[in-house]
Residue, then its C-alpha position, 0 to 999 in steps of 0.5 A: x137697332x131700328x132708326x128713321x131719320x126724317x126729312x130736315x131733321x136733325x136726328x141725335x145718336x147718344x149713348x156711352x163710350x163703346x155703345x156703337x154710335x160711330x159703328x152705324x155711321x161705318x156701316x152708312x159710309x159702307x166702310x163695315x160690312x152689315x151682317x143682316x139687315x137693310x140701310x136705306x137711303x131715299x128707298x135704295x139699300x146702301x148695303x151693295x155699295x161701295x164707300x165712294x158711291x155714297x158721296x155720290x148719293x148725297x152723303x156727306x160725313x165728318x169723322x170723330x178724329x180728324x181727317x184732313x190734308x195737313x200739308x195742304x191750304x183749307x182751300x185746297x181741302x174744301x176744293x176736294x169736297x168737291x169732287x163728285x160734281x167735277x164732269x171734266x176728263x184728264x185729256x180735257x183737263x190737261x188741256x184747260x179746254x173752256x168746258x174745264x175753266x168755266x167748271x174751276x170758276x164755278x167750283x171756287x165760286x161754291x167753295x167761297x159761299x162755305x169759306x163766308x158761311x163758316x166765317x173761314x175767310x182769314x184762315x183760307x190759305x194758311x196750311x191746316x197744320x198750324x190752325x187751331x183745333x177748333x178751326x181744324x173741325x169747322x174746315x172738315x164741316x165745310x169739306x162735307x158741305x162742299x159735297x152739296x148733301x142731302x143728308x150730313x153725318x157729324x160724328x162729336x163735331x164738338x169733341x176738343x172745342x171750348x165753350x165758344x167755339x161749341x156755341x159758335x158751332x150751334x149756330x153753324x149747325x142749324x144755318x146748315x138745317x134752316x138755310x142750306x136745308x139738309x138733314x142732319x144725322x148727330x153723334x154728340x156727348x155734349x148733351x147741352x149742344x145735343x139739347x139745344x138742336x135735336x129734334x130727335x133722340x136715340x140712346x145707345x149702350x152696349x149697341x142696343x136701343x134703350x130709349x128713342x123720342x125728343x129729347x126732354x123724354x130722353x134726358x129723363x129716362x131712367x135707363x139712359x141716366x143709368x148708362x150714362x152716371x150710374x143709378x146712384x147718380x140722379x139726373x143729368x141736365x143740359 
């Protein structure tokens, strides 16, 4: 398969269960290995990578299943976010030097703009253990945004929401596209979320493209219709 993602654009990868949409998002974040092929990213090949040097490039992501510290505050998760901007040294952090609390200060200052932004401010300092499922999602969301990214990996930033927490992440995702003006690479199923902020589309199935364009062109292609309900079953809409 083939892709390119535009400057700030939010760019949607559909397709069944087991088409490979996760898989590329492992092969970005260098934790797959490509057997051929390049990934670049602002003109460098990821493939010679290692998975903790792309953060530093600016790549941020989400994971399908969550992957948060449950025994630990969603401060203290979205502080974690932050760790490739920290300059500092054991030595010089052991001692609390100037240097390191002036850098802490700044650091929490970043992270309470994302707690305002993602309206996480009741929930700061409870453990993510007893939060709801929903709330779960959007403390990973702002883990990645601590980051400070260039480009953000959301792999079904939806998956387990109801219907106001999904519309309540539509909005959050596009502040994230309009505001913070970072380019969005989407791996959805819920083809209303998918509609309402794609600006373009590729469909998957079985690891093979089957359609690319915007998303009304995608929503009525013949071959995607099929893999996602079967020929028999007509159109799906939003």
């Amino acid at each position: 398969m083939s892709l390119e993602v535009n400057l700030g654009e939010i760019y949607a990868i559909i397709g069944p269960n087991g088409a490979g949409k996760t898989t590329i998002f492992n092969l970005v974040s260098r934790f797959y290995d490509s057997d051929e092929g390049s990934m670049l990213f602002e003109g460098k090949d990821l493939a010679g990578l290692k998975p903790h040097q792309i953060p530093e490039l600016g790549i941020a992501r989400t994971f399908q299943n969550i992957e948060l510290f449950k025994n630990m505050t969603v401060m203290d998760n979205l502080l974690l976010g932050r760790h490739r901007h920290r300059g500092s040294y054991v030595v010089m952090d052991s001692l609390f030097l100037p240097q390191v609390k002036t850098q802490e200060i700044q650091t929490r200052e970043k992270v309470e703009k994302i707690i305002d932004f993602l309206d996480l401010q009741a929930y700061r300092n409870l453990r993510i253990s007893g939060l709801p499922y929903g709330i779960q999602k959007l403390v990973e969301l702002g883990r990645a945004l601590a980051l400070e990214p260039k480009l953000l990996l959301l792999d079904e930033p939806s998956s387990g929401m109801n219907m106001e927490e999904t519309e309540d992440l539509i909005f959050h995702i596009l502040d994230i596209k309009e505001d913070l003006g970072i380019t969005i690479l989407l791996i959805e199923h819920d083809m209303h979320l998918v509609m309402e902020l794609s600006d373009r589309m590729t469909a998957l199935n079985f690891g093979q493209v089957i359609a690319q364009g915007l998303p009304r062109e995608i929503q009525e292609n013949p071959e995607v219709i099929a893999a996602y309900l079967g020929e028999e079953n007509g159109s799906f809409k939003n």
